[in-house]
Rosetta silent file (secondary structure, phi, psi, omega in degrees, C-alpha in Angstrom):
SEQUENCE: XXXXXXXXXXXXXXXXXXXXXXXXXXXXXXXXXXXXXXXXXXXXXXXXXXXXXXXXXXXXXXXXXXXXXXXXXXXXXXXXX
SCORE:     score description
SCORE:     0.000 S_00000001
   1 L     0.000  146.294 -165.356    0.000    0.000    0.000 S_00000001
   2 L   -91.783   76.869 -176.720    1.159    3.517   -1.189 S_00000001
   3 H   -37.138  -79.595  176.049    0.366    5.504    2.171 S_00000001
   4 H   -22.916  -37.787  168.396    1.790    8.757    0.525 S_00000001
   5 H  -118.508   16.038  136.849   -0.824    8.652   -2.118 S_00000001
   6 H   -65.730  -73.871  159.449   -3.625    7.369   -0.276 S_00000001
   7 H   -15.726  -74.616 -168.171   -2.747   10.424    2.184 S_00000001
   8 H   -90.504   15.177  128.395   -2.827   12.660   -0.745 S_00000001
   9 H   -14.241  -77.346 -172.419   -6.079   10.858   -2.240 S_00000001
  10 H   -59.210  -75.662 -172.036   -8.038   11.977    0.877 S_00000001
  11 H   -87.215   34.548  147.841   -6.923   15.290    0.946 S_00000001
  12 H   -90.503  -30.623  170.093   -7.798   16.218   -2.317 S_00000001
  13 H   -59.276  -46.171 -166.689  -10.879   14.808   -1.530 S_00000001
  14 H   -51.483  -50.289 -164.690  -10.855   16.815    1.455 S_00000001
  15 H   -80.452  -36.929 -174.864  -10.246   20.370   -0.513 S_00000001
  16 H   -77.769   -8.905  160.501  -12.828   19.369   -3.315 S_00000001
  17 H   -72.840  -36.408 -175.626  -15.244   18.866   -0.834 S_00000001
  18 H   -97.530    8.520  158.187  -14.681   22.210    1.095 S_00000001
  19 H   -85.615  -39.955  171.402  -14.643   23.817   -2.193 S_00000001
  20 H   -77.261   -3.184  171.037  -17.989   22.737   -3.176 S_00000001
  21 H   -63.336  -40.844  168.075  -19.202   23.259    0.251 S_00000001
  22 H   -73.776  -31.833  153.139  -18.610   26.709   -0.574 S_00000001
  23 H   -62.560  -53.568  139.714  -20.221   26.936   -3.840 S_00000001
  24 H   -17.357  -29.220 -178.846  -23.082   25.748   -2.078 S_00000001
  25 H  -107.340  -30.114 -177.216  -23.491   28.115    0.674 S_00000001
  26 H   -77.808  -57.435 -174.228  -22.900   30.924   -1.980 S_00000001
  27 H   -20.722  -60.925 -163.671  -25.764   28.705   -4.427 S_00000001
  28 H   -53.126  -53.291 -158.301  -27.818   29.144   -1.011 S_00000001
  29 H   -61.753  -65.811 -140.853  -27.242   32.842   -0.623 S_00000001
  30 H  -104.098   15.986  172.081  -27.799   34.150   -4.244 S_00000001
  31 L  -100.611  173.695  176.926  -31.383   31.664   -4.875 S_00000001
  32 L    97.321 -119.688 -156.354  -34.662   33.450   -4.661 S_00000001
  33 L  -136.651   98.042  147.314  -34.838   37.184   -5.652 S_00000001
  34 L   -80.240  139.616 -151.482  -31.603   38.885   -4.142 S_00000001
  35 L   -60.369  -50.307  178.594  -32.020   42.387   -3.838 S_00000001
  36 L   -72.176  149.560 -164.084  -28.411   42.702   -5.730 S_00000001
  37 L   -94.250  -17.206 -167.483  -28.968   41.065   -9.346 S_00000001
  38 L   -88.274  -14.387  164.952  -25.121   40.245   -9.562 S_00000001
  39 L  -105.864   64.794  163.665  -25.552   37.665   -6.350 S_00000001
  40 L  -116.166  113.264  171.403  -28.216   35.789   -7.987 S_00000001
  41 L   -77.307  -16.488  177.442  -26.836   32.211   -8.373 S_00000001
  42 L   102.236  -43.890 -156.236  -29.685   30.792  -10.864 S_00000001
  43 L   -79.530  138.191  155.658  -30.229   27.757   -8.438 S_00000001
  44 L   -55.713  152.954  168.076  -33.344   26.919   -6.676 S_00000001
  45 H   -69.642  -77.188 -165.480  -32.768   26.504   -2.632 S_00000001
  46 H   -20.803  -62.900  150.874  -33.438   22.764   -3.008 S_00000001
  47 H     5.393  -92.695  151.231  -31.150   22.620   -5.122 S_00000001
  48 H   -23.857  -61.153  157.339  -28.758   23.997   -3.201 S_00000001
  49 H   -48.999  -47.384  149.984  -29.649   22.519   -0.382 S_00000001
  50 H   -42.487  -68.542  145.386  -29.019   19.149   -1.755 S_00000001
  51 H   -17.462  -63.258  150.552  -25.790   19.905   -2.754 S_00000001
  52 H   -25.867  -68.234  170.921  -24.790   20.213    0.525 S_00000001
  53 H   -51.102  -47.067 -139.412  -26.201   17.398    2.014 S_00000001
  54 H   -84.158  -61.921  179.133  -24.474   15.588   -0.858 S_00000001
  55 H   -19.664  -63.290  174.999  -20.920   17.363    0.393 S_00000001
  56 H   -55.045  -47.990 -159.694  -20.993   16.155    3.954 S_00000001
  57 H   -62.946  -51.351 -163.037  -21.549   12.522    2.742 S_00000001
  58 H   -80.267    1.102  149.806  -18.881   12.800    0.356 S_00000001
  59 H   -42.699  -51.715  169.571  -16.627   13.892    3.154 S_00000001
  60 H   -63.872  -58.298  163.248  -16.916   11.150    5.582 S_00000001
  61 H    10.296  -87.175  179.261  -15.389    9.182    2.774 S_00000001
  62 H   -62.756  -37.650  173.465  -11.870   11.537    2.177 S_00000001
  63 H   -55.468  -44.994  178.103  -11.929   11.697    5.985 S_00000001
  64 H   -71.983  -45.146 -160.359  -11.522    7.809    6.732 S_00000001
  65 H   -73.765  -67.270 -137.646   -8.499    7.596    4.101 S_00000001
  66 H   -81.636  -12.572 -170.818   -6.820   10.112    5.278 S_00000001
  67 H   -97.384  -19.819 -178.026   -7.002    9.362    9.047 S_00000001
  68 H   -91.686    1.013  178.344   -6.187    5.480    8.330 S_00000001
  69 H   -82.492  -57.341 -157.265   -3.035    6.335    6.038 S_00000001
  70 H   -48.980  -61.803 -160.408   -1.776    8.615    9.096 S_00000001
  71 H   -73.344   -0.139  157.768   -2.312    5.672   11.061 S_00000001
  72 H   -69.961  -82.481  171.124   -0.405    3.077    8.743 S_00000001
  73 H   -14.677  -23.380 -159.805    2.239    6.066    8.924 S_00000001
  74 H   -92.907  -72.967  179.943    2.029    6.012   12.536 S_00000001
  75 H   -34.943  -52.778 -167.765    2.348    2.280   12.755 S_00000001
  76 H   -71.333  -51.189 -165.381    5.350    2.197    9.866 S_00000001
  77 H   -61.866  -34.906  173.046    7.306    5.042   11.730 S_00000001
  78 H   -57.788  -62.996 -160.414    6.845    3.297   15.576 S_00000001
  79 H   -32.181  -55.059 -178.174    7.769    0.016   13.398 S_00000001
  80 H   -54.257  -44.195 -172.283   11.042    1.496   12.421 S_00000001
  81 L   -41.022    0.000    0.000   11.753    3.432   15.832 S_00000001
């Protein structure tokens, strides 16, 4: 097992997740009728709202890889020690 790119697996998942978390919360902002026309996102709040929901789930995901490579890492550096 490659630890190193398991490691950085997860925390790309990790940043593409908190990047769309953020698209999302702006989607959420800019639906309905915002008074400024230039924060209008297009999206319905369901929408939106979905999106979200969808984020967290694909989080827990990048979140187990990344905490069980540190702990093979953990393991291989104690091994070595």
């Amino acid at each position: 097992m490659n630890v190193t790119g398991a490691l950085q697996t997860g925390v790309i998942g990790l940043n593409r997740t908190l990047d769309n978390t953020l698209k999302s919360s702006s989607d959420q902002v800019g639906s309905g009728k915002p008074e400024v026309p230039e924060l209008a996102s297009g999206k319905a709040l369901n929408s939106a709202l979905t999106e979200t929901t969808l984020d967290a789930s694909a989080q827990a995901p990048s979140t187990k890889v990344v905490t069980d490579a540190g702990e093979v890492l953990g393991t291989n550096i104690d091994t070595r020690a």
